[in-house]
PyMOL CGO cylinders between C-alpha atoms (Angstrom):
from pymol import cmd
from pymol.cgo import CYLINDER

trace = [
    CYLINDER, 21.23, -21.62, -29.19, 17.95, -20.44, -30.00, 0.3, 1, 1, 1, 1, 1, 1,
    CYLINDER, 17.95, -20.44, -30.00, 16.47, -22.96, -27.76, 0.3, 1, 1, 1, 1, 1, 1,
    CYLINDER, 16.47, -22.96, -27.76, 18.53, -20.98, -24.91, 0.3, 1, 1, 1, 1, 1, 1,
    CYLINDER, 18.53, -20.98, -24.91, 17.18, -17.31, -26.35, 0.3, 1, 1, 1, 1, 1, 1,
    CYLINDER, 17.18, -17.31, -26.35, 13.66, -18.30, -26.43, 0.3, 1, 1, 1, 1, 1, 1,
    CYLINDER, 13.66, -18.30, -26.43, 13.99, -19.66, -22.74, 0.3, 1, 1, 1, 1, 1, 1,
    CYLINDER, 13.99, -19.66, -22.74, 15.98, -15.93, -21.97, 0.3, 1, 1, 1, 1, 1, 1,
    CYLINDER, 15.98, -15.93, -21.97, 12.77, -13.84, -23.75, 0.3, 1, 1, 1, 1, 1, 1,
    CYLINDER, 12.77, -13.84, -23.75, 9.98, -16.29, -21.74, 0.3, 1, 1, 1, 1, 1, 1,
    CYLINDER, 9.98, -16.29, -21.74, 12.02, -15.69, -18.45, 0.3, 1, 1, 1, 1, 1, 1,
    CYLINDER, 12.02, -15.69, -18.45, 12.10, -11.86, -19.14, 0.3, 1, 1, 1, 1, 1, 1,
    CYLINDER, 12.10, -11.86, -19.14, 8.12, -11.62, -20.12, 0.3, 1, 1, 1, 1, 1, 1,
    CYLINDER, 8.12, -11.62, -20.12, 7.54, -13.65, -17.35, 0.3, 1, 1, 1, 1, 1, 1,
    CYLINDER, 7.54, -13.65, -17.35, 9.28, -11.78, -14.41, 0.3, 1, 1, 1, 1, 1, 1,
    CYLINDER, 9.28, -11.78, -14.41, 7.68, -8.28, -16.31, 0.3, 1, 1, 1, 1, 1, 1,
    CYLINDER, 7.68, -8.28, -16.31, 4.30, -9.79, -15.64, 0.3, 1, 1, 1, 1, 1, 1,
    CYLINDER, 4.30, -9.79, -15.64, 4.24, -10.10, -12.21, 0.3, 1, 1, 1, 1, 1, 1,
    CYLINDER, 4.24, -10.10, -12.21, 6.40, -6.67, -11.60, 0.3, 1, 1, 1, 1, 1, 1,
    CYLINDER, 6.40, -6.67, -11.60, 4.20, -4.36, -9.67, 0.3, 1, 1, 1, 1, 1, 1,
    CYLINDER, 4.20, -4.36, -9.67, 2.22, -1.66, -11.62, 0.3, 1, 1, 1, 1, 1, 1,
    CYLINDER, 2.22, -1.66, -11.62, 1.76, 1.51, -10.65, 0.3, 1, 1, 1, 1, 1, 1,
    CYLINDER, 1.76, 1.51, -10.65, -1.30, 2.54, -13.37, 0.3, 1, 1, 1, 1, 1, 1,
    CYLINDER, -1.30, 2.54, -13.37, -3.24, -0.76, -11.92, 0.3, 1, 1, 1, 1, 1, 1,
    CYLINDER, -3.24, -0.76, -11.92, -2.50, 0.86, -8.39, 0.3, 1, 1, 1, 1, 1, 1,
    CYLINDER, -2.50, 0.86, -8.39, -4.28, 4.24, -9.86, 0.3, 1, 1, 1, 1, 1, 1,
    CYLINDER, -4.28, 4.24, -9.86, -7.39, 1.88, -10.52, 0.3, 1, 1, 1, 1, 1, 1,
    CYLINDER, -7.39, 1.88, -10.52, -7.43, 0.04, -7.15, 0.3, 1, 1, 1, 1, 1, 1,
    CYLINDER, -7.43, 0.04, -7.15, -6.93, 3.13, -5.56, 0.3, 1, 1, 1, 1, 1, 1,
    CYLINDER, -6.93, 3.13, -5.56, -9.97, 4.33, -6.94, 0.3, 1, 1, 1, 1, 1, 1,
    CYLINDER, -9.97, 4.33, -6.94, -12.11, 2.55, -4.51, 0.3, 1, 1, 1, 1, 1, 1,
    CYLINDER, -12.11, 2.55, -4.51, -9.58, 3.55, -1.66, 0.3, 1, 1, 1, 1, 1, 1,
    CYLINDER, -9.58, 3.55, -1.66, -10.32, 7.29, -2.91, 0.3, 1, 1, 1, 1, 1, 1,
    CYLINDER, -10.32, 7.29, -2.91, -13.81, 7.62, -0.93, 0.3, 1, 1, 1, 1, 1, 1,
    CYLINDER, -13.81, 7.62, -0.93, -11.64, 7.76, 2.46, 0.3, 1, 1, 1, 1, 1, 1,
    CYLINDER, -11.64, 7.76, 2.46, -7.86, 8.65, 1.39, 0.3, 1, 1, 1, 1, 1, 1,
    CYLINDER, -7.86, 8.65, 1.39, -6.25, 11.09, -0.71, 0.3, 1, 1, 1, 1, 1, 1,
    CYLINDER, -6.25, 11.09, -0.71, -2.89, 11.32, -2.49, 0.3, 1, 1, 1, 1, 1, 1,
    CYLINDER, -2.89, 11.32, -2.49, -2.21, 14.76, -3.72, 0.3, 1, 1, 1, 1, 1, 1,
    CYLINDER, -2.21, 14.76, -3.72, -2.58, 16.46, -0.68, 0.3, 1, 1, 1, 1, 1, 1,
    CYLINDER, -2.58, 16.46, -0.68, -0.87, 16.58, 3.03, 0.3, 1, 1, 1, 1, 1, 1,
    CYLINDER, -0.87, 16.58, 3.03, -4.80, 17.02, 4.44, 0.3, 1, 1, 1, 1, 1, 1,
    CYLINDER, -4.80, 17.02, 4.44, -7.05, 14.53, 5.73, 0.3, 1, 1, 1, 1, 1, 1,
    CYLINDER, -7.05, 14.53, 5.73, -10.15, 13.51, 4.90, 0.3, 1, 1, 1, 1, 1, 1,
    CYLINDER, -10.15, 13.51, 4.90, -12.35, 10.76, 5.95, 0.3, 1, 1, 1, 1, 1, 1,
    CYLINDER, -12.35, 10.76, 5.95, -9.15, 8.79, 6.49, 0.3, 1, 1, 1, 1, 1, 1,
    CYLINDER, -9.15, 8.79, 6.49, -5.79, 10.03, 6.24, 0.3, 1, 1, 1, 1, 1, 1,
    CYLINDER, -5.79, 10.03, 6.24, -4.21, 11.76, 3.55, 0.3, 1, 1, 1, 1, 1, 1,
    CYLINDER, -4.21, 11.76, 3.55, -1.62, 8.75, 1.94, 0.3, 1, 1, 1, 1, 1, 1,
    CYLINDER, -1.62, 8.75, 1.94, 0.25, 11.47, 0.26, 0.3, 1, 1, 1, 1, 1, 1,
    CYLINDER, 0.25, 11.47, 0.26, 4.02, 9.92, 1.29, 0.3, 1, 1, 1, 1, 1, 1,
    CYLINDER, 4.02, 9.92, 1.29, 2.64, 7.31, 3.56, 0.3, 1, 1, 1, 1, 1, 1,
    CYLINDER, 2.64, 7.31, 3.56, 5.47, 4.82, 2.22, 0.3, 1, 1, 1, 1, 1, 1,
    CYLINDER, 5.47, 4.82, 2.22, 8.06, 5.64, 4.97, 0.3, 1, 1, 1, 1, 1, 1,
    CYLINDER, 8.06, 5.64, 4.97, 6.41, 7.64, 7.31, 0.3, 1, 1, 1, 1, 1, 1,
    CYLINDER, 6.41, 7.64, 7.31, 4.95, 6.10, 11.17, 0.3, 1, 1, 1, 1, 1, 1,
    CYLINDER, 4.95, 6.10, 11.17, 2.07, 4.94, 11.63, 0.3, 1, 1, 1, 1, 1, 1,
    CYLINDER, 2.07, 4.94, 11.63, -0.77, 7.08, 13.28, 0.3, 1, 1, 1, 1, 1, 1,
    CYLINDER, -0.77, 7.08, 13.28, 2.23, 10.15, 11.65, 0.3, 1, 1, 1, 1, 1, 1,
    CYLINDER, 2.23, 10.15, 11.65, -0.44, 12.53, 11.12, 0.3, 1, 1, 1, 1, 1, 1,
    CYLINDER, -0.44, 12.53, 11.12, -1.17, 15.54, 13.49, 0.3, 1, 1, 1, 1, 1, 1,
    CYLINDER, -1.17, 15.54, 13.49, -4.39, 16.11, 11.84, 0.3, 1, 1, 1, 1, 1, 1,
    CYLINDER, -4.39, 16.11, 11.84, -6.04, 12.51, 12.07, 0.3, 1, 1, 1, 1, 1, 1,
    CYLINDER, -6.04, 12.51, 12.07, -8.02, 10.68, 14.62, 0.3, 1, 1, 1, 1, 1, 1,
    CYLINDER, -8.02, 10.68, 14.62, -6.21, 7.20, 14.25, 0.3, 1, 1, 1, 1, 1, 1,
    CYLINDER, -6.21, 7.20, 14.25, -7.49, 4.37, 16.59, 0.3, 1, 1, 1, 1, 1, 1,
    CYLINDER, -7.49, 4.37, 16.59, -5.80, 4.14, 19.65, 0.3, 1, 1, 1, 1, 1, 1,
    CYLINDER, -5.80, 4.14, 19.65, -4.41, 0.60, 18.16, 0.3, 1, 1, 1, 1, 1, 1,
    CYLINDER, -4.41, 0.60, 18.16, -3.02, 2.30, 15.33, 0.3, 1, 1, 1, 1, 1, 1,
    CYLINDER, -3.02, 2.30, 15.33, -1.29, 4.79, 17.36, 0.3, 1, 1, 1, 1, 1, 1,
    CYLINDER, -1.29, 4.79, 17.36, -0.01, 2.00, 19.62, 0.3, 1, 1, 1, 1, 1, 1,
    CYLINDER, -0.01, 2.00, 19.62, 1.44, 0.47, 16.68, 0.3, 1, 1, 1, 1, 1, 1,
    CYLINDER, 1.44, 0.47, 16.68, 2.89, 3.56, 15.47, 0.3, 1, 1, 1, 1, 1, 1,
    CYLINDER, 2.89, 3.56, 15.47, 4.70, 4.37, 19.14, 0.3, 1, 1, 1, 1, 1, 1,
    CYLINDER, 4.70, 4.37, 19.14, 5.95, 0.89, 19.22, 0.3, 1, 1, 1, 1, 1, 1,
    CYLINDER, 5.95, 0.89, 19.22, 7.67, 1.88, 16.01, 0.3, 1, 1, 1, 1, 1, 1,
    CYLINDER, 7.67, 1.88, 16.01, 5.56, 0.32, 12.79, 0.3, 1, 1, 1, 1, 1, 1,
    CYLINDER, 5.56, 0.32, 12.79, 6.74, 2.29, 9.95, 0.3, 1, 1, 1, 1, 1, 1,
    CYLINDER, 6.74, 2.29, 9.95, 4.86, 2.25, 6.67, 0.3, 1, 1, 1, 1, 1, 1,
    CYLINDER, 4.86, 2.25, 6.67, 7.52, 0.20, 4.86, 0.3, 1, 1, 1, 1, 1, 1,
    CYLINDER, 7.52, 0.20, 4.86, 6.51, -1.69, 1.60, 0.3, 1, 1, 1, 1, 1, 1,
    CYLINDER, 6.51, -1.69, 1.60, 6.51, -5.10, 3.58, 0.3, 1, 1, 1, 1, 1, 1,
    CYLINDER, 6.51, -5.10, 3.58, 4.43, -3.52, 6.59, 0.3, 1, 1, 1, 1, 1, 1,
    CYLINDER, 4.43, -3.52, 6.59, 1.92, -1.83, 3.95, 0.3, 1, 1, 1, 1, 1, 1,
    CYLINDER, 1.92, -1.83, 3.95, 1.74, -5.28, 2.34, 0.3, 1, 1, 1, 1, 1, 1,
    CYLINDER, 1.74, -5.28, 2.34, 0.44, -6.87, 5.58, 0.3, 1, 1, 1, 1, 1, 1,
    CYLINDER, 0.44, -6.87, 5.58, -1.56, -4.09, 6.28, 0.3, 1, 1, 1, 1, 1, 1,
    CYLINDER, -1.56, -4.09, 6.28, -3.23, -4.40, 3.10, 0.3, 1, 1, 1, 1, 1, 1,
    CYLINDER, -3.23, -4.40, 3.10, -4.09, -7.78, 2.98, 0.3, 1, 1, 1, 1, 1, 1,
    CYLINDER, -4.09, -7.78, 2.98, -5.71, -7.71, 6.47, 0.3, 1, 1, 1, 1, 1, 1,
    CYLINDER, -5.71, -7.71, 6.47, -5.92, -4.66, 7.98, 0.3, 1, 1, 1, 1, 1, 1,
    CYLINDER, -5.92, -4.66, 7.98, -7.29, -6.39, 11.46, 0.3, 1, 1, 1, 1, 1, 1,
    CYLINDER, -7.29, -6.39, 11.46, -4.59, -8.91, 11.68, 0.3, 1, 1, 1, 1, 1, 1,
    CYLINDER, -4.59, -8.91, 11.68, -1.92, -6.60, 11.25, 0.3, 1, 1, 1, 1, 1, 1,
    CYLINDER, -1.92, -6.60, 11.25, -3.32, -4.19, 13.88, 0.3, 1, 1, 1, 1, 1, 1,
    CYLINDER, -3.32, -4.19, 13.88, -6.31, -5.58, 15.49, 0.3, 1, 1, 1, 1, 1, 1,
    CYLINDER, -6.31, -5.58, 15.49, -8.31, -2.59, 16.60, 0.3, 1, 1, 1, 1, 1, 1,
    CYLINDER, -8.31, -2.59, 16.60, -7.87, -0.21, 13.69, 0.3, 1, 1, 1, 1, 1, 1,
    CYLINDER, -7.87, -0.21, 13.69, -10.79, 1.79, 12.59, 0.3, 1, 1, 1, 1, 1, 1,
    CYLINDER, -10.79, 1.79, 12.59, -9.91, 0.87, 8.35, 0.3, 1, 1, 1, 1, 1, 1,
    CYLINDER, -9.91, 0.87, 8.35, -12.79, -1.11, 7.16, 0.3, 1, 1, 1, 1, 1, 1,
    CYLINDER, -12.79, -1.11, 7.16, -10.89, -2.84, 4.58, 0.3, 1, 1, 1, 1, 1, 1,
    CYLINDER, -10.89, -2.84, 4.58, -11.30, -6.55, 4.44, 0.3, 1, 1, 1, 1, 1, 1,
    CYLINDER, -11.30, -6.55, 4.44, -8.11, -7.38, 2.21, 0.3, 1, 1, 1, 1, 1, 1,
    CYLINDER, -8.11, -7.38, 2.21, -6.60, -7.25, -0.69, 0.3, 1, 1, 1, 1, 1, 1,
    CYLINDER, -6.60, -7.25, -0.69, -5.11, -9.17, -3.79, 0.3, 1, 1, 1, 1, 1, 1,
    CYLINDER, -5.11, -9.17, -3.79, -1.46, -9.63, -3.45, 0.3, 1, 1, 1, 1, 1, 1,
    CYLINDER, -1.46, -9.63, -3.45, -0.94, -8.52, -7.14, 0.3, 1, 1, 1, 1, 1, 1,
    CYLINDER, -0.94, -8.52, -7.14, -3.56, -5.94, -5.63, 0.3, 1, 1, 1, 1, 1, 1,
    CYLINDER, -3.56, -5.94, -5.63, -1.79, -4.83, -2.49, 0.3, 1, 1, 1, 1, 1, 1,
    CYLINDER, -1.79, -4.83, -2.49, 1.87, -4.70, -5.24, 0.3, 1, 1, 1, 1, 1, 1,
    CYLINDER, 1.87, -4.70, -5.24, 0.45, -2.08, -7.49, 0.3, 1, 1, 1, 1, 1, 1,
    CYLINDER, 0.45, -2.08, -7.49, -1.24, -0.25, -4.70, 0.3, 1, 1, 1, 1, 1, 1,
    CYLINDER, -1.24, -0.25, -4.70, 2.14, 0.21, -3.07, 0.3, 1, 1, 1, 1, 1, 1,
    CYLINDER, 2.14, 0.21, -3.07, 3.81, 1.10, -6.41, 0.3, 1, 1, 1, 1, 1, 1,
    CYLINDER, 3.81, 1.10, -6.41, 1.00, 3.66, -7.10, 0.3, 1, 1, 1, 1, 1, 1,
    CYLINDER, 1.00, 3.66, -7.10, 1.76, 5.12, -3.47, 0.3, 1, 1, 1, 1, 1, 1,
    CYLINDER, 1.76, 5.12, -3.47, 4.88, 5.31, -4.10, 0.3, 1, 1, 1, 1, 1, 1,
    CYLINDER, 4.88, 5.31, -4.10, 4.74, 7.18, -7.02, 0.3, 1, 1, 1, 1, 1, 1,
    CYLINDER, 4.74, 7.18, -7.02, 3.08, 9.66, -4.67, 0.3, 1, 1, 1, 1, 1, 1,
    CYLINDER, 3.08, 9.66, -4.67, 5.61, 10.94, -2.37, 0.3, 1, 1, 1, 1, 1, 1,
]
cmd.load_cgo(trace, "trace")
């Protein structure tokens, strides 16, 4: 029996660990934060990310996207967590052309980026 609970409280901490985390998303955002801003519907350099989780691609009136990204966006690429994953991890292979000078990402990265920008509707 207590063979079984430790197994149960390992399992638990374990799955915890590699849940996404939205205050390590605040600190990897930090280097995003030269380009992109959350708490605003503006752009700056780059677009504002302020609810980017949902919205199309290339969404924003006031933003110059690449013409690839705005293909992408008319073919119907919506900034689901899955399609923000991708896009994270290799901004060029998920839409060759784009102008976001991003190499990649972490996965555990690219997880509590996504959770931060969520948090960020």
């Amino acid at each position: 029996m207590k063979t079984i609970a430790l197994a149960i409280a390992a399992a638990s901490v374990a799955s915890n660990s590699f849940a996404a985390d939205a205050d390590r998303g605040v600190r990897i955002f930090r280097a995003c934060s030269s380009c992109h801003i959350v708490d605003d519907t503006r752009s700056t350099f780059g677009p504002s990310l302020k609810g980017v989780v949902g919205r199309r691609a290339a969404g924003l009136d006031d933003y110059a996207y690449s013409s690839a990204l705005k293909k992408a966006g008319e073919e119907g690429l919506v900034w689901n967590e899955h399609e923000l994953a991708e896009f994270l991890a290799a901004p060029n292979r998920k839409v060759p052309g784009t102008k976001m000078r991003l190499w990649g990402l972490w996965s555990f990265e690219v997880d509590d980026l996504i959770a931060f920008l969520k948090a960020n509707p």
